[in-house]
PDB file with SEQRES, HELIX, SHEET and CRYST1 records, atoms N, CA, C and O in Angstrom:
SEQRES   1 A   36  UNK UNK UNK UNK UNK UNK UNK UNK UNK UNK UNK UNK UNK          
SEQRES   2 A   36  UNK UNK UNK UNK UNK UNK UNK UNK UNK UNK UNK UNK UNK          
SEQRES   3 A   36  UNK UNK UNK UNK UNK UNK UNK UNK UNK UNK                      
HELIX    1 AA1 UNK A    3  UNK A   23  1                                  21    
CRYST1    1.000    1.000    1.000  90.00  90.00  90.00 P 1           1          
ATOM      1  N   UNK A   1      81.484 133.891  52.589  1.00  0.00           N  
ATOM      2  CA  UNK A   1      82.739 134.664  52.470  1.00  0.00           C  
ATOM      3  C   UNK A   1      83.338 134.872  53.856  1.00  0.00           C  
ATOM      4  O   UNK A   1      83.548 135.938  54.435  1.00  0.00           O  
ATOM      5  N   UNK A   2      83.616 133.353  54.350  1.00  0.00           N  
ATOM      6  CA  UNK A   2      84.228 133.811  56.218  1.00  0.00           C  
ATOM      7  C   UNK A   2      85.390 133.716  56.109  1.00  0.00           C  
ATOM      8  O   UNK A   2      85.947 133.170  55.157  1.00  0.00           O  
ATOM      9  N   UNK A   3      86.049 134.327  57.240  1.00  0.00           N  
ATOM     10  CA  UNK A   3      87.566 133.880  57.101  1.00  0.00           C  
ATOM     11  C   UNK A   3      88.297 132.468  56.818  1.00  0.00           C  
ATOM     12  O   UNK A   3      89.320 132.157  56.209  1.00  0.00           O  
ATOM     13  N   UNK A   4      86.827 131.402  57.886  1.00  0.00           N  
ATOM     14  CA  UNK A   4      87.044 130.229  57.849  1.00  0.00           C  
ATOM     15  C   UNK A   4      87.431 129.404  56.036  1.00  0.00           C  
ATOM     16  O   UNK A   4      88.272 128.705  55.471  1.00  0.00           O  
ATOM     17  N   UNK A   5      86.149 130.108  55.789  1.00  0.00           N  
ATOM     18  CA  UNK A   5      86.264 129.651  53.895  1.00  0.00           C  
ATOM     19  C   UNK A   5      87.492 129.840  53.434  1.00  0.00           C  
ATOM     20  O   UNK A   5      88.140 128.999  52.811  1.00  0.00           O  
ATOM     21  N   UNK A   6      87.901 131.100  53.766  1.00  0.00           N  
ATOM     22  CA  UNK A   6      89.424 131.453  52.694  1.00  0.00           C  
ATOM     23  C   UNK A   6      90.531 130.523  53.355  1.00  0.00           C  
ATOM     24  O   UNK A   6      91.365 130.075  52.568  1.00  0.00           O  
ATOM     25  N   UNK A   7      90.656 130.161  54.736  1.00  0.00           N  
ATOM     26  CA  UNK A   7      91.967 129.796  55.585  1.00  0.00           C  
ATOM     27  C   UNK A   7      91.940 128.195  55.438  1.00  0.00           C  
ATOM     28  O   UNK A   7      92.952 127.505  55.551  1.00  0.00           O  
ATOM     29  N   UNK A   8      90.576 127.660  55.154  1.00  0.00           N  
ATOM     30  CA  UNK A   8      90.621 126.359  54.600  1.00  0.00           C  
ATOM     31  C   UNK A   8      91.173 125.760  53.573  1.00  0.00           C  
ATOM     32  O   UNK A   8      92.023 124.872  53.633  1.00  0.00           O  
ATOM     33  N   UNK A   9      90.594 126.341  52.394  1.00  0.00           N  
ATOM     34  CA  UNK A   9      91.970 126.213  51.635  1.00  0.00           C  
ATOM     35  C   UNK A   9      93.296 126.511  51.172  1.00  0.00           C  
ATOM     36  O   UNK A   9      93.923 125.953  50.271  1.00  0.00           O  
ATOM     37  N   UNK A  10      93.587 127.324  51.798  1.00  0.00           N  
ATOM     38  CA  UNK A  10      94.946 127.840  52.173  1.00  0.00           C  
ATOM     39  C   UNK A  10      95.475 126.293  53.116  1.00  0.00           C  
ATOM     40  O   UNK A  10      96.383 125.542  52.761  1.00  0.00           O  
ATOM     41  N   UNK A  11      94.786 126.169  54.107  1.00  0.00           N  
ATOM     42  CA  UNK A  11      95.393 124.984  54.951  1.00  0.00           C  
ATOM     43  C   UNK A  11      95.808 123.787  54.289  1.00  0.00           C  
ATOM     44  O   UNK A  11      96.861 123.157  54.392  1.00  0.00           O  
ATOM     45  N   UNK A  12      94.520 123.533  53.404  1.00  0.00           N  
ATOM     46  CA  UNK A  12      94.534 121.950  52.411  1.00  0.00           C  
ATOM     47  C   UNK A  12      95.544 122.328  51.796  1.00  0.00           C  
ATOM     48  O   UNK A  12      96.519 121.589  51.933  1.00  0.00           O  
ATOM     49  N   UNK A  13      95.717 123.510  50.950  1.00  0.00           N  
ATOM     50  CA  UNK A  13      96.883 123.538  49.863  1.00  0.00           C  
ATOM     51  C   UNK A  13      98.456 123.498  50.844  1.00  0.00           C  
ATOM     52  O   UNK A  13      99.385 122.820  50.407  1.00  0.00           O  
ATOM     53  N   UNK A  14      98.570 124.050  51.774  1.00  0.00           N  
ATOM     54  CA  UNK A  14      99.768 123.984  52.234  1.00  0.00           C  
ATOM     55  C   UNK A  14      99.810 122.588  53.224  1.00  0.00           C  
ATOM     56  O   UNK A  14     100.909 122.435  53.756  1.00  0.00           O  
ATOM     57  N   UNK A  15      99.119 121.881  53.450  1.00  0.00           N  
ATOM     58  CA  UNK A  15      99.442 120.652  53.716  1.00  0.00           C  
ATOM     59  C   UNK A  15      99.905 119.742  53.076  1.00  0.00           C  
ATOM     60  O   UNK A  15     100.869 119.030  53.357  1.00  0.00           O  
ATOM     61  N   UNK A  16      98.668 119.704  51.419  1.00  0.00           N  
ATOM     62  CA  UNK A  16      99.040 119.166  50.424  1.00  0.00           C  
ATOM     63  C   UNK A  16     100.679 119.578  49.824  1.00  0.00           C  
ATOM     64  O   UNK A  16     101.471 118.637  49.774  1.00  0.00           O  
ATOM     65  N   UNK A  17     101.007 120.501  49.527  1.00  0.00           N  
ATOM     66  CA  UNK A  17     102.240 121.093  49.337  1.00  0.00           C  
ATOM     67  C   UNK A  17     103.292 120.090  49.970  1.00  0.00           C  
ATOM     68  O   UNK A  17     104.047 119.441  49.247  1.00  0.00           O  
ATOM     69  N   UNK A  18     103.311 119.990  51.388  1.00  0.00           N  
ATOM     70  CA  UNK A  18     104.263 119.799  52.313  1.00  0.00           C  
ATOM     71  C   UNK A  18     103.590 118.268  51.723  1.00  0.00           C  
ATOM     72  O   UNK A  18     104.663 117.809  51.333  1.00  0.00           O  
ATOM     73  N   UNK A  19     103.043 117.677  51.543  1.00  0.00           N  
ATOM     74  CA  UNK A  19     102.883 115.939  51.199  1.00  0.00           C  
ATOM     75  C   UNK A  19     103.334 115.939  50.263  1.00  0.00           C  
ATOM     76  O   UNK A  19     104.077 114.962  50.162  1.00  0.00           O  
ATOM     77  N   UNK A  20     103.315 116.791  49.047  1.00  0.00           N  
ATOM     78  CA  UNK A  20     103.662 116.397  47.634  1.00  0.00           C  
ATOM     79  C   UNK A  20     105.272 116.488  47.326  1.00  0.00           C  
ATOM     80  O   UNK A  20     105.842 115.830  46.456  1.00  0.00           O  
ATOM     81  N   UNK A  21     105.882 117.413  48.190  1.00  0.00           N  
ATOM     82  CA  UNK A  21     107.062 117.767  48.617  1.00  0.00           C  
ATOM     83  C   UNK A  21     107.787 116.779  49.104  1.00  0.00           C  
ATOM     84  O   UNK A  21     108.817 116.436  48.524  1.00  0.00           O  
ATOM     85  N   UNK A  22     107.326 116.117  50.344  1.00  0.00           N  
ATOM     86  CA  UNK A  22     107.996 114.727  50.616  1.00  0.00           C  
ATOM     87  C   UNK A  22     108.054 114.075  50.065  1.00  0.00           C  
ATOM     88  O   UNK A  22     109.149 113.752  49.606  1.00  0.00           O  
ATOM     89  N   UNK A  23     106.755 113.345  49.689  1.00  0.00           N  
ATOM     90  CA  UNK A  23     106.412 112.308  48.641  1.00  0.00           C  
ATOM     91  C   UNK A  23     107.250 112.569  47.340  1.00  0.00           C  
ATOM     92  O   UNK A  23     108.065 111.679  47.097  1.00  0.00           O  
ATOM     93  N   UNK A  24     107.217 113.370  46.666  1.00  0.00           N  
ATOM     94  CA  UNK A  24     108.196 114.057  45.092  1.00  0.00           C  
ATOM     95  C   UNK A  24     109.825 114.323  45.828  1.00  0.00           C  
ATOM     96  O   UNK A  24     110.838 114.576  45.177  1.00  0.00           O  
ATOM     97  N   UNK A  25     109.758 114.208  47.137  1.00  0.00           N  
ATOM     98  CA  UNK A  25     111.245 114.055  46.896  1.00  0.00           C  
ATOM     99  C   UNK A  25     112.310 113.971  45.707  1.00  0.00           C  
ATOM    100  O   UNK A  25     113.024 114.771  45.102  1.00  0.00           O  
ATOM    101  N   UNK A  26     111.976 112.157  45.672  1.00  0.00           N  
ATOM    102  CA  UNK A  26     112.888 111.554  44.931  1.00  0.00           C  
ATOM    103  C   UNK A  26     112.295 111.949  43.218  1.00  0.00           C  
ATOM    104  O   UNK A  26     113.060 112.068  42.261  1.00  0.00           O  
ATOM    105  N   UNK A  27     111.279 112.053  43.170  1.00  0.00           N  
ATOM    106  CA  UNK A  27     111.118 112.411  41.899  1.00  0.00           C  
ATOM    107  C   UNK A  27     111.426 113.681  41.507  1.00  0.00           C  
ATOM    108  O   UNK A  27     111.862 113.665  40.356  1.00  0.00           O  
ATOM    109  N   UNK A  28     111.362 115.284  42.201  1.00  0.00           N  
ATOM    110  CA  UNK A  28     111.906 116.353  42.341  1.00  0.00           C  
ATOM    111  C   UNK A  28     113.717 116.514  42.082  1.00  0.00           C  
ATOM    112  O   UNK A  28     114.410 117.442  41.664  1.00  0.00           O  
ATOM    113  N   UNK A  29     114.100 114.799  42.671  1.00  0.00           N  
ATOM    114  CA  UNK A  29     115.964 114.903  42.646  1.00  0.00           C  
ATOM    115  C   UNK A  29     116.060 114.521  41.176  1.00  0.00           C  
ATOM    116  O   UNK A  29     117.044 114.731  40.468  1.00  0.00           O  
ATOM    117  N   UNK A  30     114.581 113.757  40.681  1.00  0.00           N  
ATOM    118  CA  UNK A  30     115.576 112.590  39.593  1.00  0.00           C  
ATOM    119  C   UNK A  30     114.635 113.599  38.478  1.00  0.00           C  
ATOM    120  O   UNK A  30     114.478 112.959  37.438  1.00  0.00           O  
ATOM    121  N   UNK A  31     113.856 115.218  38.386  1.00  0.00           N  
ATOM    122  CA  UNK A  31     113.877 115.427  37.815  1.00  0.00           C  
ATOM    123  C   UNK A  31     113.794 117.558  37.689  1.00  0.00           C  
ATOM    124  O   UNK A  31     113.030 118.362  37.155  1.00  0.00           O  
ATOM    125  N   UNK A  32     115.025 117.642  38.502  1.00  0.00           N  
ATOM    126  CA  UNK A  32     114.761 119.027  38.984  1.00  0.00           C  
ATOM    127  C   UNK A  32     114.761 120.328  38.061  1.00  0.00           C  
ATOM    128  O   UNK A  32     114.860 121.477  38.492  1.00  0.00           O  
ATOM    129  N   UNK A  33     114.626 119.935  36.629  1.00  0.00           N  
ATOM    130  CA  UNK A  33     114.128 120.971  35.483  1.00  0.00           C  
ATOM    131  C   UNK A  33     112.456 121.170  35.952  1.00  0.00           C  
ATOM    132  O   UNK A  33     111.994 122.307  35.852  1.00  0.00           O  
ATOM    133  N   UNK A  34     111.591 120.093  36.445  1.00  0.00           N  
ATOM    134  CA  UNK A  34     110.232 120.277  36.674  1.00  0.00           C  
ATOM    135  C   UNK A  34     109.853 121.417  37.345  1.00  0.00           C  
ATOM    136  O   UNK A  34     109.041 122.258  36.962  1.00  0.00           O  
ATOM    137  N   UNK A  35     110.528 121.397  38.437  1.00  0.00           N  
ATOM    138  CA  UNK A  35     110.439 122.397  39.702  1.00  0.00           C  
ATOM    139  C   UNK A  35     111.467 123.623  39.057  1.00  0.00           C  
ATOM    140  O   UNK A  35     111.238 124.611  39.754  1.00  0.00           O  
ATOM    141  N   UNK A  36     112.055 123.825  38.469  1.00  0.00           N  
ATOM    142  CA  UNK A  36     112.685 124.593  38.257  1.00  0.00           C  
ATOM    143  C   UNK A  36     113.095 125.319  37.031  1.00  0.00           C  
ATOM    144  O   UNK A  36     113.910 126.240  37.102  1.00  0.00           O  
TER     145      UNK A  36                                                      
END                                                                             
């Protein structure tokens, strides 16, 4: 239960985020009911 444990995945998820975000761009434009 270290800080390290909790801030790790916090890191992966907001990296991942920011990849899935770019990457889904175009799929986010061509389908923005998903996200929304």
């Amino acid at each position: 239960s270290t800080p390290v444990e909790t801030a790790f995945p916090t890191d992966t998820n907001s990296v991942s985020a920011k990849r899935v975000v770019e990457a889904g761009s175009p799929t986010l434009k061509r389908e923005p009911s998903g996200e929304r």
